[in-house]
TORLO-673147 format. One record per residue: x, y, z of N, C-alpha, C, O, CB in turn. Coordinates in steps of 0.2 Angstrom, whole numbers, padded with zeros to 4 digits, always signed. Glycine has a CB too. Example, Ala and Ser with C-alpha at 12.3 -4.5 7.8 and 13.67 -1.06 7.14 Angstrom:
<lumtis>
+0066-0028+0039+0062-0022+0039+0066-0016+0039+0071-0017+0042+0057-0022+0045 +0064-0011+0035+0068-0005+0036+0064+0000+0039+0067+0006+0040+0070-0003+0029 
</lumtis>
This chain:
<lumtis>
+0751-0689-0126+0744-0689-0126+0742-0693-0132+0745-0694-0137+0742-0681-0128 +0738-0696-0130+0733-0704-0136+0729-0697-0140+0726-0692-0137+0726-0713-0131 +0731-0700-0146+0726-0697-0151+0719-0700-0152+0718-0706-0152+0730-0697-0159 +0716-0695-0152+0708-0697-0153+0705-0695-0160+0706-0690-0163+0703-0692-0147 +0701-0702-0162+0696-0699-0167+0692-0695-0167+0688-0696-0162+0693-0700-0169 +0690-0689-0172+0687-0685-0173+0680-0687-0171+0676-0682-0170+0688-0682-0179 +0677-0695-0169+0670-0695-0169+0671-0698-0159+0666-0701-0156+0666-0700-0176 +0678-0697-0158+0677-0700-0151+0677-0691-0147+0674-0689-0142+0687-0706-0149 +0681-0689-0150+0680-0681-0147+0676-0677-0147+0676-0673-0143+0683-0677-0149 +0671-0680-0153+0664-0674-0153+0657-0678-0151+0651-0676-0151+0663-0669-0163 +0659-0684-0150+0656-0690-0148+0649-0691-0152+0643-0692-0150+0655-0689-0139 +0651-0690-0159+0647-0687-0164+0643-0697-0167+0638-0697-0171+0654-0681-0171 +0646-0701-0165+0644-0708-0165+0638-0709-0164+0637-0714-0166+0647-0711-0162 +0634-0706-0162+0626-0705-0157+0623-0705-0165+0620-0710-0166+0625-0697-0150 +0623-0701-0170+0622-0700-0178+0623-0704-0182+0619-0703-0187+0626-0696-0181 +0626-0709-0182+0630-0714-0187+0621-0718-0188+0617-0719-0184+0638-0720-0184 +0621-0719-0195+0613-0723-0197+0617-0731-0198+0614-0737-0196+0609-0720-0208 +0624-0730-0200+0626-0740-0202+0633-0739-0197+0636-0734-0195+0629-0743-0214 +0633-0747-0197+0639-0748-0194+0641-0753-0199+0637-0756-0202+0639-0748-0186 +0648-0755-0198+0651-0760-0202+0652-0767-0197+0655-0767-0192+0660-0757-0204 +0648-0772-0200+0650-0780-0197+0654-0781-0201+0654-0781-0207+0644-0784-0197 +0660-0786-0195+0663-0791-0202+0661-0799-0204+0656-0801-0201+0670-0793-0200 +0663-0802-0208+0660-0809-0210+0666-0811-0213+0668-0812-0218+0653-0809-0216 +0668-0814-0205+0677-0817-0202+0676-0821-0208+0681-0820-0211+0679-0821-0193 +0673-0826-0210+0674-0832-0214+0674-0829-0220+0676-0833-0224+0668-0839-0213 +0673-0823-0223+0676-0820-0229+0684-0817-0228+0689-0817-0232+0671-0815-0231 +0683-0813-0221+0690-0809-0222+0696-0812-0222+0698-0817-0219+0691-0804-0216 +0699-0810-0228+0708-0813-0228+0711-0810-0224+0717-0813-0223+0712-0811-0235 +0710-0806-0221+0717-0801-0218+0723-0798-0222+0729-0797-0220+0721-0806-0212 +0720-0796-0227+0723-0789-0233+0725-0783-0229+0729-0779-0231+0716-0786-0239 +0720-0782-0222+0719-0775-0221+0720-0768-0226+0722-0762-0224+0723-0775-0217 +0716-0770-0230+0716-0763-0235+0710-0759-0231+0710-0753-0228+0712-0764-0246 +0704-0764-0230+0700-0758-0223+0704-0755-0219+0704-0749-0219+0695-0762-0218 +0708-0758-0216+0711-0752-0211+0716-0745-0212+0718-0741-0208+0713-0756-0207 +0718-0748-0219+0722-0744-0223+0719-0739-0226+0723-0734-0228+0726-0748-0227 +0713-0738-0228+0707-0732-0232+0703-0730-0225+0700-0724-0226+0700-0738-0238 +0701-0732-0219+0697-0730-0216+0700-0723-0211+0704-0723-0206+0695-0737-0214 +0696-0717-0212+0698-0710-0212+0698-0710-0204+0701-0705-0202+0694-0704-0217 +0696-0712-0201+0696-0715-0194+0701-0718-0190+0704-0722-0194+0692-0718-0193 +0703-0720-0184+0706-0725-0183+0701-0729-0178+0702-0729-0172+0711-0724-0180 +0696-0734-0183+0692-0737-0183+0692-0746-0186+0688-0750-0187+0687-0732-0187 +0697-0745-0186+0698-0752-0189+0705-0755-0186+0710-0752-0187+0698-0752-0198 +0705-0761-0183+0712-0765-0181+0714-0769-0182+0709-0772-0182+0712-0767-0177 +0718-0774-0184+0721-0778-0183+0722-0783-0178+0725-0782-0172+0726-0777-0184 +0716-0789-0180+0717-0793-0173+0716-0801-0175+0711-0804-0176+0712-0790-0167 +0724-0802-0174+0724-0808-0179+0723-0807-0185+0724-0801-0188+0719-0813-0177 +0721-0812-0189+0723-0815-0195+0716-0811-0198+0714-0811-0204+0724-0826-0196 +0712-0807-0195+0705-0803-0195+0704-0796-0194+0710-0795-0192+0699-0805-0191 +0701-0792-0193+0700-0785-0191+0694-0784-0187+0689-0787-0189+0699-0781-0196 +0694-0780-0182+0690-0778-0178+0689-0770-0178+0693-0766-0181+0693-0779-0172 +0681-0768-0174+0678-0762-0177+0680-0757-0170+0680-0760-0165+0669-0762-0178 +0682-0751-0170+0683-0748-0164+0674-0744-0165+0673-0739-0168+0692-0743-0163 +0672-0746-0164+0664-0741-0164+0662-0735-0162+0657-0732-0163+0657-0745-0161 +0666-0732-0156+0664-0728-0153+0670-0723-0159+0667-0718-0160+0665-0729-0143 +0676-0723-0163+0676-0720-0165+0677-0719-0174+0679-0715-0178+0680-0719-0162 +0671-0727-0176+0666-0726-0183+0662-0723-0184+0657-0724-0180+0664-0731-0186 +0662-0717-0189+0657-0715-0192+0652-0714-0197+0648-0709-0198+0657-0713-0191 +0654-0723-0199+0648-0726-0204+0649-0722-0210+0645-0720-0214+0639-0725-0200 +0653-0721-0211+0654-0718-0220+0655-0725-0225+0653-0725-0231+0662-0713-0221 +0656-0729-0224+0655-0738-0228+0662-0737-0233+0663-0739-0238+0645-0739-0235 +0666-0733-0230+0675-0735-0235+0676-0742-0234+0675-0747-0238+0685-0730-0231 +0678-0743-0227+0679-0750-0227+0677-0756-0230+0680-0761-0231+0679-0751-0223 +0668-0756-0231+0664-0760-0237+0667-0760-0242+0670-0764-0245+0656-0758-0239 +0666-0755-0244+0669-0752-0251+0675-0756-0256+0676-0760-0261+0672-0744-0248 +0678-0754-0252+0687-0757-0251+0689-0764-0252+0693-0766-0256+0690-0756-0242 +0683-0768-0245+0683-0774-0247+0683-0780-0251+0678-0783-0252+0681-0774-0245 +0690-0781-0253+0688-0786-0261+0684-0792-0260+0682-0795-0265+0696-0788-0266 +0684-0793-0257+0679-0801-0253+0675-0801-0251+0671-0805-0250+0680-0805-0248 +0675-0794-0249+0666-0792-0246+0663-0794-0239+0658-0794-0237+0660-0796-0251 +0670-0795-0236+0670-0798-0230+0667-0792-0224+0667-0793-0218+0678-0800-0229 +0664-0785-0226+0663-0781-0223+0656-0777-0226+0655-0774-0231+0669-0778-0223 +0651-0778-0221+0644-0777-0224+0642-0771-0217+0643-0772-0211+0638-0785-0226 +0639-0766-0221+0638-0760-0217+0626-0760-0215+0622-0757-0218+0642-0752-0224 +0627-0763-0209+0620-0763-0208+0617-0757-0203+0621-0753-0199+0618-0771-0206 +0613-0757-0203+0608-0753-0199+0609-0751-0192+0607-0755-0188+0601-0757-0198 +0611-0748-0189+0613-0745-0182+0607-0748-0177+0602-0746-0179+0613-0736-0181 +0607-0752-0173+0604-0754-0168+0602-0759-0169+0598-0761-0165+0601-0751-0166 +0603-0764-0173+0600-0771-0176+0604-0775-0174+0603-0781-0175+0598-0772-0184 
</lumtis>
């Protein structure tokens, strides 16, 4: 059985106010975002990271985290 996130199971994502864009020409590929992020919401893909969205729910660790800042958390539907 594939483990699911807690916001893919309660499909609780419909709520989230921000979501995390990346800004590839900043990211180093440190992956500390994906290493803090209490979801499994963040990937490895290539030398960058990708958002799984259906199971982020916009708490901004991954901004946070970011020492480059390569991760900016904007407005849900923009």
């Amino acid at each position: 059985m594939a483990w699911r996130s807690t916001m893919e199971a309660s499909g609780a994502a419909t709520w989230r106010s921000q979501r995390p864009e990346l800004l590839a020409g900043k990211c180093t590929g440190c992956m500390v975002c994906w290493k803090f992020c209490p979801e499994p919401a963040v990937f490895p893909e290539g030398k960058v990271v990708r958002f799984e969205l259906a199971s982020c729910k916009g708490c901004g660790v991954c901004a946070e985290v970011c020492a480059p800042k390569a991760i900016q958390m904007v407005t849900e539907g923009t």
